[in-house]
C-alpha positions in Angstrom: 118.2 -48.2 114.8 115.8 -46.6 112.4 114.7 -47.6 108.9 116.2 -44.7 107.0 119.8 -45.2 108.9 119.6 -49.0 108.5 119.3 -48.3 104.7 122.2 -46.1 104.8 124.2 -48.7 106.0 123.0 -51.6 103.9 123.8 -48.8 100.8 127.2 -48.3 101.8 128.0 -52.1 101.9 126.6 -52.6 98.7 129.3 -50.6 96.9 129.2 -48.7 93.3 128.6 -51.3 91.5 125.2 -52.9 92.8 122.5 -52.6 89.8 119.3 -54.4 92.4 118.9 -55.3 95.3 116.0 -57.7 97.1 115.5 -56.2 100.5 113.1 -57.3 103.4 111.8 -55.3 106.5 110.6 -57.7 109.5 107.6 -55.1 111.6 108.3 -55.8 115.5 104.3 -55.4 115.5 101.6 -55.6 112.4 102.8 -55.3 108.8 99.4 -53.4 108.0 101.0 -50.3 109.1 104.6 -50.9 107.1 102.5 -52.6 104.2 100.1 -49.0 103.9 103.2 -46.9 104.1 105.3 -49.0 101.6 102.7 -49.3 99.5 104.5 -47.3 96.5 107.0 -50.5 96.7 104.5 -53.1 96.0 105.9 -54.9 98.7 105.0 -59.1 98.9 104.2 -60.4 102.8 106.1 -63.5 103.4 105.7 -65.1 107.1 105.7 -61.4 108.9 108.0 -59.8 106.3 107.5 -57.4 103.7 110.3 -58.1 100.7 110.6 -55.3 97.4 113.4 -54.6 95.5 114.9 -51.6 94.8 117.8 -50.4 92.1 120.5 -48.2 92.1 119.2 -46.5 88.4 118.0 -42.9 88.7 115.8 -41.4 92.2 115.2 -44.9 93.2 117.2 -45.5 96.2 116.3 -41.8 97.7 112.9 -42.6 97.2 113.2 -45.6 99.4 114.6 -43.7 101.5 111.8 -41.0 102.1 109.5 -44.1 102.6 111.8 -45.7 105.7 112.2 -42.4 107.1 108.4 -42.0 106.9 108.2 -45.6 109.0 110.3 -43.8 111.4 108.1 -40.8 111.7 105.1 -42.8 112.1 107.1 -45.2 115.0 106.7 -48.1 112.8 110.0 -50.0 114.3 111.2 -53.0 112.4 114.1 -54.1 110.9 115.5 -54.0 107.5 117.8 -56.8 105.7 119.5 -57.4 102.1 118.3 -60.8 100.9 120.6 -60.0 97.6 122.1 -58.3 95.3 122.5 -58.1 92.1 125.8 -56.2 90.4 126.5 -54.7 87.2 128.4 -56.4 84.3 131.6 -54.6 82.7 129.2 -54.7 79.7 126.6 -53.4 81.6 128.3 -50.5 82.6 130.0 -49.9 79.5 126.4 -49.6 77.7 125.5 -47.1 80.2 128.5 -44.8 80.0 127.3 -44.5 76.3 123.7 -44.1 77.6 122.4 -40.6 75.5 120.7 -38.3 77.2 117.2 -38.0 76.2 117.2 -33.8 75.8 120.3 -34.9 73.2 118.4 -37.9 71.8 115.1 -36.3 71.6 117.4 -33.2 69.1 118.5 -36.2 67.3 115.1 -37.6 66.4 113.6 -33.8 65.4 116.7 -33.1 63.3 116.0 -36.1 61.0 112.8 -35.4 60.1 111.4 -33.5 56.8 111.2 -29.7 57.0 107.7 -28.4 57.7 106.3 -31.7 59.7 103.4 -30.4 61.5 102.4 -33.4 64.3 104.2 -36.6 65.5 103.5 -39.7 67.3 106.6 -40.5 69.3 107.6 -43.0 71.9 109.5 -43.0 75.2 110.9 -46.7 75.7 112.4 -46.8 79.5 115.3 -48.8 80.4 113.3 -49.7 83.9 110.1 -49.6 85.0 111.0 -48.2 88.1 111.2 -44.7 86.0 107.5 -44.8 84.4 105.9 -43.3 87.5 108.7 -40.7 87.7 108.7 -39.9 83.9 105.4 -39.3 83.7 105.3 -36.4 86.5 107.7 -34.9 84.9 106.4 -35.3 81.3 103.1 -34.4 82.3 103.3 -31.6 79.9 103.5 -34.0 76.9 100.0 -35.7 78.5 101.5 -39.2 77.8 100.0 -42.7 77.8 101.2 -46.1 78.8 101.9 -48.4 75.9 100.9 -51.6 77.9 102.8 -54.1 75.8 106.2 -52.3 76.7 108.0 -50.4 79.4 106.9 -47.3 77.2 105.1 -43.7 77.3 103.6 -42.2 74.3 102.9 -38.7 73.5 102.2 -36.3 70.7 104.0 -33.3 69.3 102.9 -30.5 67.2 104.9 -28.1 65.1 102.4 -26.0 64.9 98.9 -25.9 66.4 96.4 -28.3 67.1 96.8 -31.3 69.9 100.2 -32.2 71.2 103.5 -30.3 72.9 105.1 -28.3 71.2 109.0 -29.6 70.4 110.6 -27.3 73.0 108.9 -27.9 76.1 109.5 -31.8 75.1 113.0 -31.0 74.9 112.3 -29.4 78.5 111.0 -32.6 80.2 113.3 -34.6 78.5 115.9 -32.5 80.7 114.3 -32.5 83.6 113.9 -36.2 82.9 117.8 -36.2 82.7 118.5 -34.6 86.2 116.4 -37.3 87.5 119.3 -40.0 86.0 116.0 -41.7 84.3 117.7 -43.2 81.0 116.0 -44.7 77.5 115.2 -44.2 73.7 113.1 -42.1 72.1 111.6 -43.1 68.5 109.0 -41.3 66.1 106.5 -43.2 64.9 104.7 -41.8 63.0 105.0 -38.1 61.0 102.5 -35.6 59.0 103.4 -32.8 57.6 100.9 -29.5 56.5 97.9 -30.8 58.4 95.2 -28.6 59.0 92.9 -28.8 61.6 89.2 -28.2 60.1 86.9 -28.6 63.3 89.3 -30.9 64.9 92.4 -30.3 67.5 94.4 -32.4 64.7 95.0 -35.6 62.9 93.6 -39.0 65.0 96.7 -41.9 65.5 95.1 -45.2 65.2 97.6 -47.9 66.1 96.6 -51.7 66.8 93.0 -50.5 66.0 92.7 -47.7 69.0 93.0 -44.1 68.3 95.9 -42.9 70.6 
């Protein structure tokens, strides 16, 4: 049986209410091949295997499944197992039923602010790292940054000119963000208001010593 159809399987006897699961795929020749292709996975080799995890939040699981059904495109036969799985909590699930979007969230943070703010330093704290590579395609307009010490992209805003995205098209990727079922919190940190940019693109950020 193929990779992408052995998945389906192990997907459908995990049930709805799997949050992670460790999984391992067992080449029937060299792992350098599987290793190069699920790559994206940061897979660990243990005695001929290849074990990642995967969870149920957002893309993730139909992204696996583009890379096992790229094993079987490339005849890289092998066999895929659940070692375990982990399942959600009733107060797990509860939280995420009162998860806010971030399009709604990101209103919510704009509204509060002073009239006539003119550039922002704000924050996108993700409830997985699985979504950072995701949300940052698809806030590539926002040019955002990794905050190393957290599961967190930064980005600027203007209201007006200068360096930064403007509020709408952030409102945009935060939508698109949505579709994609990628989920955290959005916070302002820091605020200016009737900058003017003499011979600069706008104000410079410093925070923990580096300009950002």
């Amino acid at each position: 049986m193929q990779a992408a159809d052995q998945w389906v399987l192990l997907q459908e006897g995990l049930g709805s209410d799997w949050a992670e699961a460790r999984l391992s795929f067992a080449p029937e020749g060299s792992t350098t091949a599987a290793a190069a292709i699920l790559a994206p996975l940061s897979p660990g080799r243990v005695e001929g295997e290849l074990r990642f995890h995967v969870t149920r939040a957002g893309s993730a699981p139909q992204r696996l499944r583009n890379l096992l059904e790229r094993l079987d495109q490339r005849r890289v036969w092998g066999t895929l197992s659940l070692i375990e799985a982990t399942r959600e909590t009733p107060a797990a699930e509860a939280e995420k039923s009162l998860t806010v979007p971030l399009a709604d969230a990101w209103e919510d943070a704009v509204g509060g602010l002073a009239p006539g703010w003119s550039d922002l330093l704000c924050e996108l704290e993700l409830d997985s790292s699985d979504h950072v590579p995701r949300a940052a395609l698809l806030g590539a307009p926002m040019n955002p940054t990794r905050n190393p010490e957290a599961i967190a992209l930064r980005f600027r805003v203007s209201g007006k000119q200068g360096y930064g995205v403007s509020s709408g098209m952030a409102r945009r990727c935060f939508e698109r963000m949505d579709a994609d079922g990628i989920t955290g919190r959005i916070s302002v940190l820091g605020g200016l208001s009737d900058t003017e940019n003499a011979i600069t693109q706008g104000p410079v950020w410093r925070v923990g010593g580096r300009s950002v």
